[in-house]
N, C-alpha and C positions, 0 to 999 in steps of 0.2 A: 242672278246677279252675283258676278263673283267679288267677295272680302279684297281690298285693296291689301299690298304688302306692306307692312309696317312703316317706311319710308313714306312710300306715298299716303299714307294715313295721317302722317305725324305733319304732310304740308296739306293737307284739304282740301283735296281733288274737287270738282267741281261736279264731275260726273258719275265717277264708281265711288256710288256711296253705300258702306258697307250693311250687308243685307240684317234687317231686326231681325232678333230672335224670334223662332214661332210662338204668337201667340197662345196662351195657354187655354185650356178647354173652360167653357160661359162658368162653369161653378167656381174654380180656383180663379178664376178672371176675378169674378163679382169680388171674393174676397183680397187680392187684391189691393184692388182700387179703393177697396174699404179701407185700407190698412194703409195705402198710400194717402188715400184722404185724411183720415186720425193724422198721418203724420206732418202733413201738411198745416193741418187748423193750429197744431202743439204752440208755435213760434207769435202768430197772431193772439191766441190767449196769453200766453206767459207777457204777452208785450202791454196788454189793457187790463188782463183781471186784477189786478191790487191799484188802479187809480183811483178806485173812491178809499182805500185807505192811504188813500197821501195825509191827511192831516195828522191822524192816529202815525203814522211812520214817521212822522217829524216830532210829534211829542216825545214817543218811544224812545230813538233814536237822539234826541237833543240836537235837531239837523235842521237847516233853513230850508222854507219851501224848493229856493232855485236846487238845493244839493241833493232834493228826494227827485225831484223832478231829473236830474242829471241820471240818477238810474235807469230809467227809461232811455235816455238819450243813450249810456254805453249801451244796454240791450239792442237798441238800433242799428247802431255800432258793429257792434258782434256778429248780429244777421248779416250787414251786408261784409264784412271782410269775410267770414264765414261760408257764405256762398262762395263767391270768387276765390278761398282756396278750394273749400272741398270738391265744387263743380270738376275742373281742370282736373284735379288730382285724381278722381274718380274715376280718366276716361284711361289714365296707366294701371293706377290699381283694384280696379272693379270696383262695384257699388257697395257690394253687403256688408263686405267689415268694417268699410267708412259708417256706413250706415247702422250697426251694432256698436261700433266705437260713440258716435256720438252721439247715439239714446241712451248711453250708458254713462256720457258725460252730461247729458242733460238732466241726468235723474241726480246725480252729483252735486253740482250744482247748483240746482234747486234747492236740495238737502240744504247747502255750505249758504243760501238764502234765507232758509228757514231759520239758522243757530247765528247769522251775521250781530257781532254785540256792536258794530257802528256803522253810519254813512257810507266810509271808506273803502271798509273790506266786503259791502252790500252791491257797490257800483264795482267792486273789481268784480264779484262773484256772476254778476249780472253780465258783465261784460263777456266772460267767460259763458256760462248759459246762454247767450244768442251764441254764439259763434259752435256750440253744440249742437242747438238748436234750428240752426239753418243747416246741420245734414239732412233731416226729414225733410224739409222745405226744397230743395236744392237737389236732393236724389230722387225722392219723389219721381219729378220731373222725368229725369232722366230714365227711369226704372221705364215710363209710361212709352217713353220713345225709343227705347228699347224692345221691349215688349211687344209692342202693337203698330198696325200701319195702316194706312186708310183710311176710311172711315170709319174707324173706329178709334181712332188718335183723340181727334178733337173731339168726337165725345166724352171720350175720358176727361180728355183735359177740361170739358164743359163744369165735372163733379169736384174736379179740383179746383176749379175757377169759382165756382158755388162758395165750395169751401174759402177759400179765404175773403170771399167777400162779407159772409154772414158771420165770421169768425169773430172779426175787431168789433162788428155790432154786437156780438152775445155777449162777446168776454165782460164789462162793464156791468152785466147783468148778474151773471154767475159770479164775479165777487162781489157783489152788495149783496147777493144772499149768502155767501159765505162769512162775512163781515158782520153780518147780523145775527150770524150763531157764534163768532168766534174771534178773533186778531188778523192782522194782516199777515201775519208769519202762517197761519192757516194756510192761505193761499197761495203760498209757495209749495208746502204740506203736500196739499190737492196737487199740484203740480208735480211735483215728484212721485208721486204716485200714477196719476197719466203717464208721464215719461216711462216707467217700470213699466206697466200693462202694455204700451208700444213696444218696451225694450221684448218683452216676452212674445208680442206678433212679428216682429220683424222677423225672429230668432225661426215663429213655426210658418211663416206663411208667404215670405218676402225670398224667393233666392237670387241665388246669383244672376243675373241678366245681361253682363256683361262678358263673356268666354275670353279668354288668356289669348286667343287668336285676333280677336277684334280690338287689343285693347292697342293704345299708343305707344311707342316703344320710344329708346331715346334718354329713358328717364325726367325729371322733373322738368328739363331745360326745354324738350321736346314740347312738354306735356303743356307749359303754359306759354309757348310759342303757338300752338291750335288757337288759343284764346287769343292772344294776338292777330292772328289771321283774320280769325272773326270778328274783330273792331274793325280790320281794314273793310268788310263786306256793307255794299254800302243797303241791299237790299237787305241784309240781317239786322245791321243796324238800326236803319229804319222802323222794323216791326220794335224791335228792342226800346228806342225811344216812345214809339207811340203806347206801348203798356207802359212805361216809367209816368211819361206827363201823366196817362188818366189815374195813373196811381198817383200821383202828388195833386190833382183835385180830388178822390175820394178821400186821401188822409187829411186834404183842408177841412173837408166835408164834416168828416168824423172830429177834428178836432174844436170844430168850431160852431156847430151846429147846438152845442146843450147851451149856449151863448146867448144865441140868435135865438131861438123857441123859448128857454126859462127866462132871461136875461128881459130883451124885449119887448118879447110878445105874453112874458108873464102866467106860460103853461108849466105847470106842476110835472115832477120828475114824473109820475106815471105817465101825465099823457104825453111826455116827451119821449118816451120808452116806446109809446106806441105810435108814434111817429115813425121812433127809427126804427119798429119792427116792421111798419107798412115798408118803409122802403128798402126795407132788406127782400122783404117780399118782392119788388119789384124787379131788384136786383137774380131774385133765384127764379122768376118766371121767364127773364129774357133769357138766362142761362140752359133755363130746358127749350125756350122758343128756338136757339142756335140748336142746341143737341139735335135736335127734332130737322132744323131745316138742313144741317150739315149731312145728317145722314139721310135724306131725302136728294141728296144732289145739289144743293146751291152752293155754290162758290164761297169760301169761307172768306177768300179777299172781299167781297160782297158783301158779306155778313160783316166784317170788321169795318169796311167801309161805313157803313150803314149807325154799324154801334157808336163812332166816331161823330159823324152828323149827329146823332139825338142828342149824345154828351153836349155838343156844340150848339144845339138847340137850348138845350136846358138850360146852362151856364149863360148863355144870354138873355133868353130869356128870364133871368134871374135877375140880370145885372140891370133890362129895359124898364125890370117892372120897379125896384129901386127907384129908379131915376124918374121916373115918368107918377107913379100911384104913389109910389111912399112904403115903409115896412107892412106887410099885407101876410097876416098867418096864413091862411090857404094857399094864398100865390107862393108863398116860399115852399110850402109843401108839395105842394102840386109842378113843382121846377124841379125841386131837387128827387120828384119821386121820378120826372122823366130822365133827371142825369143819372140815377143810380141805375135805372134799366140800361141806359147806355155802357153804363160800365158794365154792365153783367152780359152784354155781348161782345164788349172792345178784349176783357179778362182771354176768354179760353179760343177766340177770334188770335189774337195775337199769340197765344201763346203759344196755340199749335201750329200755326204756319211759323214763325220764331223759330220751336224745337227742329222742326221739317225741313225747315231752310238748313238750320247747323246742324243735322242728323251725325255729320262724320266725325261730329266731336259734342254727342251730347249732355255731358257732363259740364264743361267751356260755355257751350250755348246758353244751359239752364243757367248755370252763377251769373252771366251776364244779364239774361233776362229777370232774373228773382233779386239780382245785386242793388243793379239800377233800378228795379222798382219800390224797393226801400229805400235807397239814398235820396232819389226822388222825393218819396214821400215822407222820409223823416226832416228834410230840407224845407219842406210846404207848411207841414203841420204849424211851428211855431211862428210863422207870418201873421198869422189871422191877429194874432195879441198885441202883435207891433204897429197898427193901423187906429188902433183907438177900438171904444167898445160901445159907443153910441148908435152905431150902425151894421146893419149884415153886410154893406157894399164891400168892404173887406174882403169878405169871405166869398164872396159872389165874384168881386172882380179879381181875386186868386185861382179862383178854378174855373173860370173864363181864360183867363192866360193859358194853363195848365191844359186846357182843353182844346185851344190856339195852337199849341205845343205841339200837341197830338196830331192834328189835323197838319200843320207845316210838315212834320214826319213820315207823316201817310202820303201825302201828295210826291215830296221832296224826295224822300229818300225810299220808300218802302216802295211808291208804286205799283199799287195793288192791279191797274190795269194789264202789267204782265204776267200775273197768275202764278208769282213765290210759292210755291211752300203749298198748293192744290194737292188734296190726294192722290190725283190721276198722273199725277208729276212724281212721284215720291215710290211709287210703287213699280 
């Protein structure tokens, strides 16, 4: 397959889409993916590990719950303008020195988080740190769909899918044990220290993946008209949407879930921890069940299909048993443990038919798919509080919609029956 010419690159041919780089031999492969993974979870911790020091950061700081809370919100922020520049920009100016530039600004910072003497200059610094922080996030991606083709795509993308699913679950964990030896400025600390260790793998182990011949030409004007091409796609879109919605029901999920378990049902932070570790579990078994069946030949539209249905299973079933039995601890566990497997096949289901479809501009592709799956879900999250707190139905009937969402997208507009973004298509 011959590289289209800059021209025709720069408007997204439909056909000659330009050839990945050869993949690299199983050992530098493994590491990697490893490093693409690290960089991937970075954005998801810094976004949840210092929430149980919200209170200690308001004391500190002399700040109202809603202004600590607002930090979080710029970091959200950050990530998703963050993607959508650095995506696009990436596919003119290659990957690696966006991607050195903003491990190097994430380790910054972090830092300028750490020494924050107010509120103020805490949410600018944060705000700044996502939009660092979604290079790893954002190139990753791209590095992955560069690099690799086949079936061996969505596998990858299977470890990167892992990864951010089990990320937002850990992170809450790893700062409450950091907050029990130390301040919440510790865990910015920690964090900047991560960012360094990545700054140092990208630096030995991550190269260039993107060659000066492949890349978009045009300059900037060029570069974020690709990304516009691919809003007008209505099958790219599609996949694009259907990871956004089940991302704005895992983020209800996550947001609303220590609520519904302590709150309600009156289970102690331990065993709520083990809740959300079972259903992390559930989430990283259907993510290797995909790995496994993708690379055995099944149709990944199939698989997303599939992962789509359970989501939509569970979320009603959530919302049946509400209505019908009443608040039930097992039944809520036992719902949200089938929606989280769902999402752990919708995750690298979509992402890699997504990246596969936008191959000729996969920098544009990723920001779109990683943009909208935080706007999504930083948009969901703060619903659950707005409904009252007597009830889980809230939360149930938020990621019922959200999962609604998904499934109109997949029917509507993605159309998995025509077989998007299949590796046997791609190749």
């Amino acid at each position: 397959m011959v590289p289209p010419s800059s021209s025709r690159a720069a408007a997204l041919p439909t056909a000659d889409v330009p050839a990945p780089s050869p993949a690299p031999g199983e050992r530098s492969a493994v590491a990697l993916v490893a490093v693409l993974g690290a960089l991937t979870a970075v954005a998801p911790l810094a976004t949840d590990m210092y929430v149980p020091g919200f209170p200690a950061m308001g004391d500190t700081l002399g700040a109202s719950s809603s202004a600590v809370q607002l930090t979080m919100t710029a970091f959200l922020a950050g990530l998703v303008v963050g993607q959508l520049l650095i995506g696009p920009l990436s596919d003119g100016l290659g990957r690696r020195r966006l991607l050195i530039s903003g491990s190097a600004g994430f380790v910054l910072f972090s830092l300028l988080c750490v020494v924050a003497p107010n509120v103020g200059l805490l949410t600018g610094a944060r705000f700044l740190q996502g939009v660092a922080g979604a290079a790893g996030m954002v190139l990753a991606r791209a590095v992955l769909t560069d690099r690799f083709h086949g079936a061996e795509l969505p596998r990858h993308f299977a470890v990167l899918s892992q990864v951010m699913g089990v990320a937002p679950i850990a992170a809450p964990v790893l700062g409450g044990v950091i907050l029990s030896v130390s301040t919440w400025r510790a865990v910015f600390a920690v964090l900047a220290v991560l960012g360094g260790l990545l700054l140092f793998a990208v630096v030995r182990r991550v190269p260039e993946s993107l060659p000066p011949e492949r890349r978009q030409s045009g300059g900037f004007v060029n570069t974020f008209r690709a990304m516009g091409t691919l809003l007008g796609r209505r099958a790219f879109m599609g996949y694009v949407l259907v990871v956004a919605f089940v991302a704005a029901a895992l983020f209800t999920y996550i947001s609303g879930s220590s609520f519904v378990f302590e709150n309600l049902h009156g289970v102690s932070s331990t065993t709520y921890s083990l809740i959300f570790a079972t259903n992390a579990v559930g989430m990283l078994l259907a993510g290797t069940v995909f790995s496994r069946l993708a690379g055995r030949g099944v149709r990944l539209n199939t698989l997303l299909a599939a992962g789509v249905g359970v989501v939509l299973v569970g979320t009603l079933a959530q919302v049946l048993l509400v209505l019908s039995v009443g608040e039930s601890l097992v039944g809520t566990w036992v719902t949200l443990f089938v929606t989280a497997s769902g999402i752990g096949l919708v995750f690298p289901g979509g992402m890699s038919i997504g990246q596969t479809v936008g191959r000729m501009a996969p920098g544009a592709a990723s920001a779109l798919l990683g943009g909208l799956q935080f706007l999504f879900g930083a948009l969901a999250s703060p619903l659950v509080g707005l409904f009252g707190e007597d009830s889980s139905l809230p939360m149930a009937v938020i990621m019922l919609v959200a999962a609604a969402g998904a499934g109109l997208a997949l029917v509507g507009l993605a159309r998995p029956w025509q077989g998007h973004g299949e590796p046997a298509a791609s190749v």
